[in-house]
N, C-alpha and C positions, 0 to 999 in steps of 0.2 A: 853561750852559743846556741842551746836546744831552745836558746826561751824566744828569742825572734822567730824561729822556724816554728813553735808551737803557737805562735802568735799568726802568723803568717798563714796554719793551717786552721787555726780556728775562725779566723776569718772568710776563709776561702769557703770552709764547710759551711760559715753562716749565708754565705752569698748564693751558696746553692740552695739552701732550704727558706731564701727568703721569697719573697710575693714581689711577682714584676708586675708592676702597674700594665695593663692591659685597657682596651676602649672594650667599654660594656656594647655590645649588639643583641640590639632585642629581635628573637626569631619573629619574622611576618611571612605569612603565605596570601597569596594573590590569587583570586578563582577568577577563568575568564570563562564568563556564561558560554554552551554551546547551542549553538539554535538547532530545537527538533524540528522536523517535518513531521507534520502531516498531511496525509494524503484527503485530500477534499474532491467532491464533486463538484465539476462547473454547475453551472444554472440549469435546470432543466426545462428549454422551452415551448413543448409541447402543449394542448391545452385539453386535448380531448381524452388522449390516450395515454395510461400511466407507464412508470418504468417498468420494463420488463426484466432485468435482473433483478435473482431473487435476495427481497430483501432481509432473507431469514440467513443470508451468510454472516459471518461475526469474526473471518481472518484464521487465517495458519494458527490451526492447533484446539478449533475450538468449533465441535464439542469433546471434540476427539482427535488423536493424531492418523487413524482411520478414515473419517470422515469430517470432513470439516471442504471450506470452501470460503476464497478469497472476499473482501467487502467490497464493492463496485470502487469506489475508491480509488484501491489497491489494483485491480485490475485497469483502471484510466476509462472505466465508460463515459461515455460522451455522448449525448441524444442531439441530433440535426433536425430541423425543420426544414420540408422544403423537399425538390425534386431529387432523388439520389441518381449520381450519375451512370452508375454500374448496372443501372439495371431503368433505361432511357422510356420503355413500355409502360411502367405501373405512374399511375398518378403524382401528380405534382406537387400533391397536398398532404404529405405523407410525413412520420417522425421516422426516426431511421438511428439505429446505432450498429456497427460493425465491433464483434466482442472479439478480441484474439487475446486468449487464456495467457498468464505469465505461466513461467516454468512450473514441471512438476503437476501442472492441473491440466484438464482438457475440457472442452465447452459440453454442455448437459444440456436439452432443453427438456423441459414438463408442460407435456403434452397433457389435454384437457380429459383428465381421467389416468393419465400414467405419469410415471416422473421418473427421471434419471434415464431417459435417453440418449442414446451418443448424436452432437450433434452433426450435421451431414458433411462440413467440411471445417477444418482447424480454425477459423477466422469466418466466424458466422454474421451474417447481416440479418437482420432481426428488420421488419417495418412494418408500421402501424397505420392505417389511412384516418386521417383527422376526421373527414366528411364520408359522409353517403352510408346506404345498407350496412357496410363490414368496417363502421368506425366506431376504433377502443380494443380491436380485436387485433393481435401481433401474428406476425406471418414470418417464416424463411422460407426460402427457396421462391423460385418464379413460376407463374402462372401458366400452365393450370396444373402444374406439380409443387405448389406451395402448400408449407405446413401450417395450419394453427397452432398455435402452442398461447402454453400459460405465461410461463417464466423462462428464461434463462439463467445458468449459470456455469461458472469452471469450477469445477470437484477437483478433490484431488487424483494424484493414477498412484494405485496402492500396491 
């Protein structure tokens, strides 16, 4: 009578310690590329007079977290050829960019002999006259309270 039931349990205990056929699955991972941006300059189509942002910026955090100062780029400057309409007086023949600093920065300009100027309002228009005596030379503000300046740029506010 013990020998069915020892029979019965040796089988049961072999049923549990045997190997159930299983489907073999081979682990895969899948990368789906993400696309970077980066920030690029349009065309610049002036011919006479160069950019006026400065090109010694190199981005957030760099030379310093002190000092440092965005790359045109990053800021979206855009140079216009052609009459600006904000300001209908000054020549027709003019490059023209309006800088408005991203967060955290505020616009500079370096003026011919000084640098790191605050410039005179948040969204600075910057223009250069192609032709005549004062072309190659960048200018803000309007006539005959306009600045020369060198360069432009957004520093940061520390």
């Amino acid at each position: 009578m013990y020998l069915p039931v020892q029979i019965f349990i040796f089988y049961f205990l072999e049923l549990c310690y045997a190997c159930i056929p299983t489907q073999q699955v081979e682990p895969t991972t899948t990368t789906t590329p993400v696309p970077t941006t980066t920030a690029t300059e349009p065309p610049f189509p002036c011919s006479v007079c160069q950019k006026v942002y400065d090109p010694a910026c190199q981005g957030f955090g760099i030379p310093s977290l002190l000092n440092w100062c965005p790359k045109a780029a990053e800021v979206g400057v855009e140079y216009l050829l052609g009459a600006v309409a904000a300001l209908p007086l000054l020549p027709q023949d003019l490059c023209s960019t309006t800088i408005i600093c991203p967060p955290g920065t505020t616009p500079r300009i370096n003026l011919l002999g000084f640098s790191d100027i605050a410039a005179p309002t948040p969204a600075t228009l910057a223009y250069c006259r192609e032709s005549g005596p004062l072309a190659g030379q960048w200018f803000t503000g309007i006539s005959p309270l306009e600045i020369e300046m060198a360069s432009l740029t957004c520093k940061n506010i520390i």
